[in-house]
KEKE-3310 file (N, C-alpha, C; in steps of 0.2 Angstrom, whole numbers, plus 5000, padded with zeros to 4 digits):
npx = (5010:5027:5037:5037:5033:5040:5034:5032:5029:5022:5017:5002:5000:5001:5009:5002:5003:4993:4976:4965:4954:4953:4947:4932:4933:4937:4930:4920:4926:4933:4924:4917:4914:4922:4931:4938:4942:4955:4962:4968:4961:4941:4928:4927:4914:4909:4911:4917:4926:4934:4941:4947:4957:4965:4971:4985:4998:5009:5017:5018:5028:5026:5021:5009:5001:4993:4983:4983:4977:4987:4985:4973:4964:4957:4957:4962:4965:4980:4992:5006:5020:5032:5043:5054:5068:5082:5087:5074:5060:5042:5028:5013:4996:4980:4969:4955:4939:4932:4945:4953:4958:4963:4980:4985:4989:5001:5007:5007:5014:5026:5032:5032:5042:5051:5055:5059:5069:5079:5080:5087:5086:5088:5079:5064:5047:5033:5017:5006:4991:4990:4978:4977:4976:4975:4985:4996:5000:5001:5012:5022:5024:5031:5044:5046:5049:5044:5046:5045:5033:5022:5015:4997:4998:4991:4976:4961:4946:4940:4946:4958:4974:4986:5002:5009:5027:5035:5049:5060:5074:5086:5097:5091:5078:5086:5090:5081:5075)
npy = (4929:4929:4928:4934:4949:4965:4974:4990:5005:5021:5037:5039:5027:5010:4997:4980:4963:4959:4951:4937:4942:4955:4959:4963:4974:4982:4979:4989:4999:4992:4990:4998:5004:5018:5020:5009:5012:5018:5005:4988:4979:4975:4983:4971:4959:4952:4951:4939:4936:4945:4940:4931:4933:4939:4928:4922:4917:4909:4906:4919:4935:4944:4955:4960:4974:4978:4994:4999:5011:5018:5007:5001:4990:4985:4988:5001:5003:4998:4990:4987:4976:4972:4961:4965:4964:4960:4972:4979:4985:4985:4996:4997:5004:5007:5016:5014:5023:5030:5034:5043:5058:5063:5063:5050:5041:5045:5045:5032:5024:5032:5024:5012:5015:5017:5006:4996:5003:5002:4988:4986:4989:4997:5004:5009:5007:5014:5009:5016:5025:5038:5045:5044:5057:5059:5049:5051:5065:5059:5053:5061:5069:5064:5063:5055:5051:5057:5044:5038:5034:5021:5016:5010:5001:4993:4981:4985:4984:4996:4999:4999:5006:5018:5017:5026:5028:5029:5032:5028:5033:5027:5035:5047:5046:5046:5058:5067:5062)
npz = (5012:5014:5024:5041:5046:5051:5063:5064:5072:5076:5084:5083:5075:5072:5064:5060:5053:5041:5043:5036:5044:5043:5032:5036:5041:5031:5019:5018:5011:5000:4991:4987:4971:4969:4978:4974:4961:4955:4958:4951:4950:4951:4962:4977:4979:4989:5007:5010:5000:4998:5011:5008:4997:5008:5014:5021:5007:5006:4994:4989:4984:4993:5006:5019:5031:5042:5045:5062:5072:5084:5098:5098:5089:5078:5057:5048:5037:5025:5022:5006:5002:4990:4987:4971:4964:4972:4983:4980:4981:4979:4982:4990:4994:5006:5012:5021:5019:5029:5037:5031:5025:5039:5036:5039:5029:5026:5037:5040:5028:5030:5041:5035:5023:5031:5038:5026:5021:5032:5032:5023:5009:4993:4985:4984:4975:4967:4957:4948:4945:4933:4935:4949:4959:4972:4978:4969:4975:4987:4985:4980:4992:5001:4994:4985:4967:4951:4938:4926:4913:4910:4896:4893:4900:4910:4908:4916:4926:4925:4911:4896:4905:4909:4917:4931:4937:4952:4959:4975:4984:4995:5001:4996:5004:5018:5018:5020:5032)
capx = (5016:5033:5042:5035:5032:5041:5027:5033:5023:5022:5012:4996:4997:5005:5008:5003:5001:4987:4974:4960:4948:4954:4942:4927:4934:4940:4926:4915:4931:4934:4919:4915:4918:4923:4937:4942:4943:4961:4965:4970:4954:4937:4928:4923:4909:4907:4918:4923:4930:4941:4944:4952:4962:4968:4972:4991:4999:5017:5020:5020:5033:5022:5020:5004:5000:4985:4985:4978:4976:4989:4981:4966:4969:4955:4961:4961:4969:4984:5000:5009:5026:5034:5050:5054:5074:5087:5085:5072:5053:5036:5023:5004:4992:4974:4967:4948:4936:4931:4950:4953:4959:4969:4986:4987:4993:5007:5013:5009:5019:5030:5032:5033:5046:5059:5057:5060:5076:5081:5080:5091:5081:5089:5075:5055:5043:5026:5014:4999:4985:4990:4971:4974:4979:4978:4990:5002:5002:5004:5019:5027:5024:5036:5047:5047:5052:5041:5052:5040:5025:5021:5008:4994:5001:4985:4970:4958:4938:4938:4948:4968:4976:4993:5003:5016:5030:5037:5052:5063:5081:5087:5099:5085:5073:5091:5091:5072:5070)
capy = (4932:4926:4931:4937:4954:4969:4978:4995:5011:5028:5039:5038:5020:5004:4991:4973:4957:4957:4945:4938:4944:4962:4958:4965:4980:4984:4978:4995:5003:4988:4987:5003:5007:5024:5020:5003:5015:5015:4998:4983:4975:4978:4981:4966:4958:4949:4949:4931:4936:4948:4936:4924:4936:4943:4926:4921:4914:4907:4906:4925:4938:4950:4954:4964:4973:4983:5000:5003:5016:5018:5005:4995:4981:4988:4988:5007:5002:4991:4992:4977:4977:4966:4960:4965:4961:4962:4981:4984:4983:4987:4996:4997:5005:5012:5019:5015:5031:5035:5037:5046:5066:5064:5061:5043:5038:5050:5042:5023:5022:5033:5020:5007:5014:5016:4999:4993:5004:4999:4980:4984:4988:5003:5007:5007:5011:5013:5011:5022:5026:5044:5050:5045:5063:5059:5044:5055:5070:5058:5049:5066:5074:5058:5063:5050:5055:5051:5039:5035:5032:5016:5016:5004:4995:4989:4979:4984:4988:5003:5000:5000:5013:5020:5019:5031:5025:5033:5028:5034:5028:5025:5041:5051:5046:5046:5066:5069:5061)
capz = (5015:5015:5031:5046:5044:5059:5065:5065:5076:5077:5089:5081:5072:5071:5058:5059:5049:5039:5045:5035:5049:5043:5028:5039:5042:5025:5015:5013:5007:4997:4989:4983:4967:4969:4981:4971:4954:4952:4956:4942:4950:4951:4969:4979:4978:4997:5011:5009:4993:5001:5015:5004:4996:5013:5018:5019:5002:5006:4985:4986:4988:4996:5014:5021:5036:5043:5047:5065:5076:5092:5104:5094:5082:5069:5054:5044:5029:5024:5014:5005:5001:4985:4984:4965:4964:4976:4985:4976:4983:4976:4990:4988:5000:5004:5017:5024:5019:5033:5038:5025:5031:5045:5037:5043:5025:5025:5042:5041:5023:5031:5047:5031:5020:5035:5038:5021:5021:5039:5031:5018:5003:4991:4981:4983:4971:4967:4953:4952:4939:4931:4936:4953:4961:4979:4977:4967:4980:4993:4987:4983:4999:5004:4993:4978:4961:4945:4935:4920:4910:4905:4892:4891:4904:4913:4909:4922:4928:4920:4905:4896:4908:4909:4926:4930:4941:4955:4966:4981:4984:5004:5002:4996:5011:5022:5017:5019:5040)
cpx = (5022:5037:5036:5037:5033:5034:5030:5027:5026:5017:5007:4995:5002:5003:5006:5002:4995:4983:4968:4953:4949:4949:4937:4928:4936:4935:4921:4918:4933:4929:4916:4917:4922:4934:4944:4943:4951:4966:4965:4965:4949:4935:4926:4917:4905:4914:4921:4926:4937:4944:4947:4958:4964:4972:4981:4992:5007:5022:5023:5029:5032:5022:5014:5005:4995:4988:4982:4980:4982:4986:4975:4970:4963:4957:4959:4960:4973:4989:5004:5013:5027:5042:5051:5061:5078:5088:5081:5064:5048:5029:5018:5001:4986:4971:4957:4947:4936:4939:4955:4954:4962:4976:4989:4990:4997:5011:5013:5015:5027:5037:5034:5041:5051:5059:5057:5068:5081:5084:5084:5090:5086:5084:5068:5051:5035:5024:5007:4998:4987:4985:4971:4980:4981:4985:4997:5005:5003:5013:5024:5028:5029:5043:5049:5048:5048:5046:5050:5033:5024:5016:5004:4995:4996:4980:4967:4949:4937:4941:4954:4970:4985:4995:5009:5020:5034:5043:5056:5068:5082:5089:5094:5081:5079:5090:5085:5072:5076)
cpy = (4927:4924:4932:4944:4961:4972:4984:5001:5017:5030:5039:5030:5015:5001:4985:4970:4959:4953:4943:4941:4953:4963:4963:4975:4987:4985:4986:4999:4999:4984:4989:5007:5014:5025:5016:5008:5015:5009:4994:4979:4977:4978:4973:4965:4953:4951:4944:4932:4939:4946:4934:4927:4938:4936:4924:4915:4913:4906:4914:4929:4943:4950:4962:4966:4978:4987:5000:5007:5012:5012:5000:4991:4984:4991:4995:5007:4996:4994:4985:4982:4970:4965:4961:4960:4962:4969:4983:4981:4989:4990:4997:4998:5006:5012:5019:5022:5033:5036:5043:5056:5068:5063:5054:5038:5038:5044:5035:5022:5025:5027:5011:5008:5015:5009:4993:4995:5003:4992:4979:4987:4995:5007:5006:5009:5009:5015:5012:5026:5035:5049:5050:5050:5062:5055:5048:5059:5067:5056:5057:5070:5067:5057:5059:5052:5051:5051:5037:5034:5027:5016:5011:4998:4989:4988:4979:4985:4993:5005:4998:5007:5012:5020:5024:5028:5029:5030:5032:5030:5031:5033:5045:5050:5049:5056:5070:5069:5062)
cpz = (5016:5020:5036:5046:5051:5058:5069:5067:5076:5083:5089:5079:5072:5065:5062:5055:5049:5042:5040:5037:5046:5037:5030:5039:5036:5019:5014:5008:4999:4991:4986:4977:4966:4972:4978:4962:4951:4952:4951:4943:4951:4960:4969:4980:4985:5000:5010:5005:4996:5006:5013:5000:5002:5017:5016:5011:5002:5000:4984:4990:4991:5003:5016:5029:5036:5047:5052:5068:5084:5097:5104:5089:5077:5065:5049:5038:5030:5018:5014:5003:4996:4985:4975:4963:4969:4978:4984:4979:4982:4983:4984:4995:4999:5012:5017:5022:5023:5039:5035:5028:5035:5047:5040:5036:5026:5033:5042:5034:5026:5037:5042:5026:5024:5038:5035:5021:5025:5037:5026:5011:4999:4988:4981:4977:4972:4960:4952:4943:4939:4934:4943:4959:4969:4980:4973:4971:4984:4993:4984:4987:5004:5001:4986:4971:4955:4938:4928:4919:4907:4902:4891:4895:4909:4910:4914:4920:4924:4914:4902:4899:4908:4915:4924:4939:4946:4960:4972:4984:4992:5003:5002:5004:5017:5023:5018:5029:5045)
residu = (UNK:UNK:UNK:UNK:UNK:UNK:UNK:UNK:UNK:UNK:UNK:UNK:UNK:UNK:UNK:UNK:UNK:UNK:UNK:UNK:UNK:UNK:UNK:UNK:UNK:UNK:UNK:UNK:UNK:UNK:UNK:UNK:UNK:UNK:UNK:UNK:UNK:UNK:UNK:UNK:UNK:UNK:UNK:UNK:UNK:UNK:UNK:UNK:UNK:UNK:UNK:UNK:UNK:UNK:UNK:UNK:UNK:UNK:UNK:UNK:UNK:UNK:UNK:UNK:UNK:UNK:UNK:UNK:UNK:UNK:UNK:UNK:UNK:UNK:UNK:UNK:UNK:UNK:UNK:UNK:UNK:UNK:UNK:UNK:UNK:UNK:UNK:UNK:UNK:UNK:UNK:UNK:UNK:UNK:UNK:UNK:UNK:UNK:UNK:UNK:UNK:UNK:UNK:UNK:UNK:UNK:UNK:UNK:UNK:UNK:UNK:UNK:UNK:UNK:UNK:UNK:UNK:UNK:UNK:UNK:UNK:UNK:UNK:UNK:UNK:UNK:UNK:UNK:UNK:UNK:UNK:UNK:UNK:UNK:UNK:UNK:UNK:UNK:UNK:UNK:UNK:UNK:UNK:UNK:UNK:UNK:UNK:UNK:UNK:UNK:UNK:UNK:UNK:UNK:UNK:UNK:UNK:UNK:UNK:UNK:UNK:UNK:UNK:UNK:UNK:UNK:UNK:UNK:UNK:UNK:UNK:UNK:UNK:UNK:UNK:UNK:UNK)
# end
């Protein structure tokens, strides 16, 4: 993480800063191939692994935070943010299974992209595996506009897959909340 990351909330949930220790909480999710099937990596294979990936990297242009519930600090999920160029930033998210159901995507991304737009940002996107349906319905139940198909675009775990790009420009959102 580059910056220190705001820690935007809603009624149900807050954002915070990732933590290595979020590792623990994330790992069954993170583990499972089923859940890990549209990612560009494969699942984890220990928690320390995903510890160390979770841990800060000052080179990067990322910034994370964990998804928790109103009141606790465990960690549900998590959503990263990329700098890509000037206004413009890349999200990525996933949601714990057994969180899974109760609309808590929909509002922590929510609760993320008004504080990318808030910070300036004109344009966010997201890049998402063709086949992965929930990840499609959620970002256009948020409004996002699908923008392209890159073909062949990933080597991953399960094979060359195609992404389809999706973005959602400040007015758009402005016109939506």
């Amino acid at each position: 993480m580059t910056q220190a990351s705001p820690t935007p909330s809603g009624q149900r949930l807050a954002l915070r800063p990732r933590r290595p220790s979020d590792a623990e909480a994330l790992f069954p999710t993170m583990a499972d191939p089923e859940a890990m099937r549209w990612w560009s990596r494969a699942p984890f294979g220990t928690v320390e692994d995903l510890r160390e990936t979770f841990a800060p990297d000052d080179a990067s242009h990322w910034r994370s935070w964990a998804i928790v519930k109103a009141g606790e600090d465990r960690a549900i999920g998590m959503l990263s943010s990329g700098r890509k160029r000037e206004g413009v930033a890349e999200i990525g998210y996933l949601l714990a299974k057994d969180a899974q159901g109760h609309g808590y995507a929909r509002e922590a991304l929510a609760l993320l992209i008004a504080q990318l737009f808030a910070e300036g940002h004109r344009r966010i996107f997201a890049d998402v595996d063709p086949d992965n349906r929930p990840s499609v319905a959620l970002l256009t139940r948020l409004g996002f506009t699908l923008e392209g198909r890159l073909r062949a675009e990933w080597h991953t775990h399960i094979g060359l897959r195609d992404s389809l790009i999706y973005g959602l420009l400040a007015e758009e959102w402005s016109a939506r909340t």
